[in-house]
N, C-alpha and C positions, 0 to 999 in steps of 0.2 A: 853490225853497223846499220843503222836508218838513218834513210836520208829526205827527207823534206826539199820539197819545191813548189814555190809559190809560184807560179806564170800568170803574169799582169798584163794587159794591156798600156803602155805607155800613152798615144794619142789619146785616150778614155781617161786619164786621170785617175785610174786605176791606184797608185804608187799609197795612195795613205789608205787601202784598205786592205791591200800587203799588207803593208807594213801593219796594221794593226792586228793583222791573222797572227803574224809573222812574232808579235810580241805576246798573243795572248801562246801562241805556244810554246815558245822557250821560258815565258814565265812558270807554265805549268807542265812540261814535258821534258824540262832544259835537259833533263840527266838521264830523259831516255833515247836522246834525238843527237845522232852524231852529227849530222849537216842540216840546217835550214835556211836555204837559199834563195833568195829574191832572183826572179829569171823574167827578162823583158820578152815582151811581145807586142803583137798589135792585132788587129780586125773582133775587136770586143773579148781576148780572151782574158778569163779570170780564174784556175783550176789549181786544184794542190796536187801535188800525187805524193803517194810514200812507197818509197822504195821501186818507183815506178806504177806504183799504182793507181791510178783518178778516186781519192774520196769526196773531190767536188768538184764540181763543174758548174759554172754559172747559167748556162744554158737549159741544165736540167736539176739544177738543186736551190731552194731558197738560201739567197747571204744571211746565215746565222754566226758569227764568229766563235760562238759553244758549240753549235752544235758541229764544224768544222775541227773543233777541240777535241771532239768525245768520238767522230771518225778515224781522225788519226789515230786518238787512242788506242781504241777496237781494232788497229793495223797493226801496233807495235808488239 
């Protein structure tokens, strides 16, 4: 089972770059990925993890929505 988590910043406005992580990888992962979960936050956070694990972090990785695809991948 893998499970996906998007952690957004809510007050940031965050919510449509989720969400667009959030579709570029069930469009191209859908049937490897048992959970992908949109999860609220606040104080600038924006990270994905798999399986508990951070393959991005906003603070220390550039927003590419591929190349956040091809991390996950590399997890599953």
């Amino acid at each position: 089972m893998t499970d996906v988590e998007i952690e957004y910043c809510v007050p940031c406005g965050f919510l449509d770059r989720a969400q667009d992580v959030q579709h570029a990888l069930l469009s191209s992962l859908g049937q490897e990925i048992d959970r992908c979960a949109l999860v609220t936050g606040d104080h600038g956070v924006f990270r994905v993890r798999v399986d508990g694990h951070t393959v991005y972090d906003k603070e220390e990785d550039e927003y590419d929505v591929d190349q956040i695809v091809r991390d996950v991948r590399s997890r599953l």
